[in-house]
C-alpha positions as CSV (number, residue, x, y, z in Angstrom):
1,X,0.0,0.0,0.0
2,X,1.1,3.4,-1.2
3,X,2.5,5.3,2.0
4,X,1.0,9.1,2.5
5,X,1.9,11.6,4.7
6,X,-0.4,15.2,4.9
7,X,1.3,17.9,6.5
8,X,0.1,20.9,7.0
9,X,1.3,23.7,8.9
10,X,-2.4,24.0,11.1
11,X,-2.2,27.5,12.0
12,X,-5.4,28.9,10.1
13,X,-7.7,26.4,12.2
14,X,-6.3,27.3,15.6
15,X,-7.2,31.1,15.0
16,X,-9.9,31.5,13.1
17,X,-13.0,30.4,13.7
18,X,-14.5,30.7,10.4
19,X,-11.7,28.5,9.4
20,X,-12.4,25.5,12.0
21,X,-16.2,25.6,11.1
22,X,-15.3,24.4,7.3
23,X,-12.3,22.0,8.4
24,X,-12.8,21.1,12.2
25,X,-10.6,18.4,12.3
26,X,-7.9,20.8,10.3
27,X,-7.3,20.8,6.6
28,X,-5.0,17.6,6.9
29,X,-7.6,15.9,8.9
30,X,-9.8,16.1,6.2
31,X,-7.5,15.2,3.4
32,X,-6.6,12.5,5.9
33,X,-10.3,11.4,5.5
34,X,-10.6,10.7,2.3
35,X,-6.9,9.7,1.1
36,X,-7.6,6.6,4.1
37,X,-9.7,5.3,2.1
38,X,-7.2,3.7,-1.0
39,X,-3.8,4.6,1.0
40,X,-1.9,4.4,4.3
41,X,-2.2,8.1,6.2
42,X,-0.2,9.5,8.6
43,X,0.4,13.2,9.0
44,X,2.4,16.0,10.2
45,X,2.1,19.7,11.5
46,X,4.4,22.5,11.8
47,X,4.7,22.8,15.4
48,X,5.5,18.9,15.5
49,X,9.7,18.5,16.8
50,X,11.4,18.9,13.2
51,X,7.7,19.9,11.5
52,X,6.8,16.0,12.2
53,X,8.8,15.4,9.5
54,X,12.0,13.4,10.9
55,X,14.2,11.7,8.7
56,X,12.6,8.3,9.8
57,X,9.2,9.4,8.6
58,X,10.4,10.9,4.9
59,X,12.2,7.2,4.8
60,X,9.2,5.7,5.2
61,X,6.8,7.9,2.8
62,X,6.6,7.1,-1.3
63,X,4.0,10.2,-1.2
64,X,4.3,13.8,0.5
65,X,0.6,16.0,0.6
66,X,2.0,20.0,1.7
67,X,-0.4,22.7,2.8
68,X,0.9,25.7,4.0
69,X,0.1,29.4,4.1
70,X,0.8,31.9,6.6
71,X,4.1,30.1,8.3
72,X,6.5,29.5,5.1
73,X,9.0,31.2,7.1
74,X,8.6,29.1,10.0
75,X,9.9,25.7,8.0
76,X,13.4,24.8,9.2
77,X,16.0,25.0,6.1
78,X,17.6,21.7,7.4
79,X,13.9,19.9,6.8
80,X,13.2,21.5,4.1
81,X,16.7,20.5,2.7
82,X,15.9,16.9,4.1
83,X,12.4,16.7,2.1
84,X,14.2,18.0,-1.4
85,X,16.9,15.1,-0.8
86,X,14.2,12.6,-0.7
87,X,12.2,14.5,-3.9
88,X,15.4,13.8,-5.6
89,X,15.9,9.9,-4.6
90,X,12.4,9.6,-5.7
91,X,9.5,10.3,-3.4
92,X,6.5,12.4,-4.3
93,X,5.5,15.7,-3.8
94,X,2.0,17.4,-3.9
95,X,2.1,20.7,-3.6
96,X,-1.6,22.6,-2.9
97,X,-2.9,25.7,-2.9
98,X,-1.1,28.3,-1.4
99,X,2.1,25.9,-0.9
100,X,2.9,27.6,-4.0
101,X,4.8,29.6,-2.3
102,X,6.5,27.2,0.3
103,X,10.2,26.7,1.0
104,X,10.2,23.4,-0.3
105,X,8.0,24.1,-3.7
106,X,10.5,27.8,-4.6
107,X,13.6,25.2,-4.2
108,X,12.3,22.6,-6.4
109,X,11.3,25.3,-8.8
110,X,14.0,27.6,-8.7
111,X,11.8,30.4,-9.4
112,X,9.8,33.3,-7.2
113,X,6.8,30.8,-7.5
114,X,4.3,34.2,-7.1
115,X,1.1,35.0,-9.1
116,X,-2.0,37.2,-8.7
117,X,-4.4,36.6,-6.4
118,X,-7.3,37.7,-5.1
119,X,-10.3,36.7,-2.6
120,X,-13.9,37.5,-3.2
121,X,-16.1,34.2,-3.2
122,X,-15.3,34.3,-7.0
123,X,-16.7,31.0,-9.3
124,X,-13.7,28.3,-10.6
125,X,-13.9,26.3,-13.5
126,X,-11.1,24.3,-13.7
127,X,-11.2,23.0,-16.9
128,X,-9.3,19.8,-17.7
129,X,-7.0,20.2,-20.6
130,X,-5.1,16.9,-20.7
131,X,-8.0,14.4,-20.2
132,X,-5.6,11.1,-21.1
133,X,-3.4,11.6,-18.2
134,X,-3.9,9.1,-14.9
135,X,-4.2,12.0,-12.9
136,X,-7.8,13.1,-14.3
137,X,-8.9,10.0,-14.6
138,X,-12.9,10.3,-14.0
139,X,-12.9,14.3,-13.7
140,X,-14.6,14.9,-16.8
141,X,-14.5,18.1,-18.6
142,X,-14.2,20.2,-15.8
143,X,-14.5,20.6,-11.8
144,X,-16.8,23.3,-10.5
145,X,-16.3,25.2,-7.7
146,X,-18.9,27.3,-6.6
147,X,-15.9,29.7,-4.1
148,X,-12.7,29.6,-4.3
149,X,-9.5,32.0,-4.3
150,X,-8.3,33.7,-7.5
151,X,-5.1,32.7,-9.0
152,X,-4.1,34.5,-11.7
153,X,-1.2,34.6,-14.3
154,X,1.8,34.9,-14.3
155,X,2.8,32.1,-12.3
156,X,6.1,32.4,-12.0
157,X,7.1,28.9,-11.6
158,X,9.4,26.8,-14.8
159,X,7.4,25.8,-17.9
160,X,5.4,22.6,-16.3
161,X,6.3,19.3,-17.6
162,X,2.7,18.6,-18.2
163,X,-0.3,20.9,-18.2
164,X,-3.1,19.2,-16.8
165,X,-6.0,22.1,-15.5
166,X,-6.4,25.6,-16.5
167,X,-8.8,27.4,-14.1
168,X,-11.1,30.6,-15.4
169,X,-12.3,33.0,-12.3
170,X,-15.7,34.6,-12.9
171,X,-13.2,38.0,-12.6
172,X,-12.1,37.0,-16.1
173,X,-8.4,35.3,-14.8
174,X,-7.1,32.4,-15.8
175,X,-4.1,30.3,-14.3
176,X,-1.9,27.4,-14.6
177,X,-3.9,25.4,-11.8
178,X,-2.5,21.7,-12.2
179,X,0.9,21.0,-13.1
180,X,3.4,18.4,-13.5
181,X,7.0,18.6,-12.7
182,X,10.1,15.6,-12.5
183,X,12.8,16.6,-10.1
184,X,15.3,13.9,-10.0
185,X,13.7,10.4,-9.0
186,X,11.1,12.5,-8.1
187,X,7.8,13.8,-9.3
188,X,6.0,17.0,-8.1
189,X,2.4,17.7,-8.7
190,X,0.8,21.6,-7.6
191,X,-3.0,21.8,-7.8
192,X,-4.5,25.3,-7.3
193,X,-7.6,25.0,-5.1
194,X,-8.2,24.7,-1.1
195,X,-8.3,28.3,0.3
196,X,-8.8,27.4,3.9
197,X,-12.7,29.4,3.9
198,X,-13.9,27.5,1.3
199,X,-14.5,23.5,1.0
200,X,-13.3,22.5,-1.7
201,X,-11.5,19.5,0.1
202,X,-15.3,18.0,0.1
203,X,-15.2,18.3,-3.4
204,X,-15.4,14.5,-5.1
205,X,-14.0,15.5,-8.4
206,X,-10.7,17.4,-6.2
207,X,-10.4,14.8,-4.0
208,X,-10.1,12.2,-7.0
209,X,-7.6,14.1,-8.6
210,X,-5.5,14.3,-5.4
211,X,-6.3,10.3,-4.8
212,X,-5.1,10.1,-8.7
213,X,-2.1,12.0,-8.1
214,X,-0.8,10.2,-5.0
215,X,-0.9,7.0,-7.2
216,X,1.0,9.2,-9.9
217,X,3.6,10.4,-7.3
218,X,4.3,7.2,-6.0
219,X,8.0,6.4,-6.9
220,X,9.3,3.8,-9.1
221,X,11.3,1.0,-8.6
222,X,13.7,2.8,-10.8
223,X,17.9,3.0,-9.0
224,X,18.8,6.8,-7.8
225,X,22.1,7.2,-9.8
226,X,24.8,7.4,-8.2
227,X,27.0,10.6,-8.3
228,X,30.7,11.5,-7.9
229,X,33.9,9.9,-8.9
230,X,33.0,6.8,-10.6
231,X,35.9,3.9,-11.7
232,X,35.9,3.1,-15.1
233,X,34.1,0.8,-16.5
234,X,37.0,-0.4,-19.0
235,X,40.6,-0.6,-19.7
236,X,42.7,2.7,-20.4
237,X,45.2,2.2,-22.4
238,X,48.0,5.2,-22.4
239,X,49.9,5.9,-25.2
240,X,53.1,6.3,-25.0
241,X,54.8,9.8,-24.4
């Protein structure tokens, strides 16, 4: 069984009220609750020793779900050094929503990882524009959301491996809002919704794309190369001087 581990950094939920009445048992709870139900859960929070995420645990996980927001700062370079190692020997990454602008997602990226945005109970259509790949699998045309954030181009973040959503706002935006990215051994997924006021979480279509993409994460059987110095493989014949 496919090994998953949420974190998220559960600030939002312990200060807001309005937050805690959409996602009581915090946003990783419920992503918990539905990602149970094909995978083995475990998760992790910010104020956990080392974030929750100790070395022991990231050995242990083929998949890596990140929510953060308001405490990027707050993530320890050393683990979020420690989580790129293991993106690179071949673990997965999904990044969502505002983890756009983690530690972790900039480093993989390279870029400033920013965008427009705005917030104003705005209509998403999020319309599915590479309908062959395992991670839509059973969306359909497009996912509806009747509230969610606006994200808008340009996304500063590399030319995605593999487009797979482009949202439309009822403001007129549109963004980049699923994309595929190969790091290594590793493969990185960012999906745009999940502003903490609005449930999208309790979407079915979101919630199968996020099931879809943990099997797409998972890492392969394939070696991680090995790096350095290496002995030749043949004979070297010198000439003579």
């Amino acid at each position: 069984m496919i090994k998953v581990t949420v974190w998220n950094e559960y600030r939002h939920e312990k200060q807001s009220e309005q937050v805690r009445a959409v996602y009581p048992e915090g946003i990783h709870g419920q992503l918990k609750s539905f990602l149970q139900e094909e995978f083995e859960v475990t998760t992790a929070t910010l104020d956990e020793p080392e974030h929750g995420l100790t070395e022991e645990v990231l050995a242990s996980t083929d998949v890596l779900v990140w929510w953060g927001h308001i405490a990027h700062g707050e993530v320890q370079d050393e683990i979020v050094n420690r989580v790129h190692q293991r993106v690179l020997e071949g673990m997965g990454l999904i990044v969502l929503h505002s983890g756009h602008m983690s530690k972790i997602f900039m480093k993989l990226m390279g870029t400033s990882c920013d965008l427009k945005w705005r917030e104003a109970d705005e209509v998403c259509r999020m319309w599915n524009v590479n309908p062959s790949h395992p991670i839509t699998e059973g969306v359909g045309e497009f996912i509806y959301l009747e509230k969610e954030e606006m994200y808008g181009e340009h996304f500063d973040i590399p030319a995605p491996d593999e487009l797979l959503f482009v949202n439309w706002y009822q403001g007129g935006e549109v963004f980049r809002g699923g994309c595929t990215f190969r790091r290594g051994n590793g493969k990185v997924f960012y999906f745009q919704p999940g502003h903490e006021t609005y449930p999208s979480y309790y979407n079915e279509q979101v919630q199968r794309v996020i099931q879809n993409a943990v099997k797409w994460c998972r890492p392969t059987t394939n070696a991680y190369p090995k790096y350095g110095y290496h002995q030749p493989l043949e004979q070297i014949s010198k000439g003579e001087a």
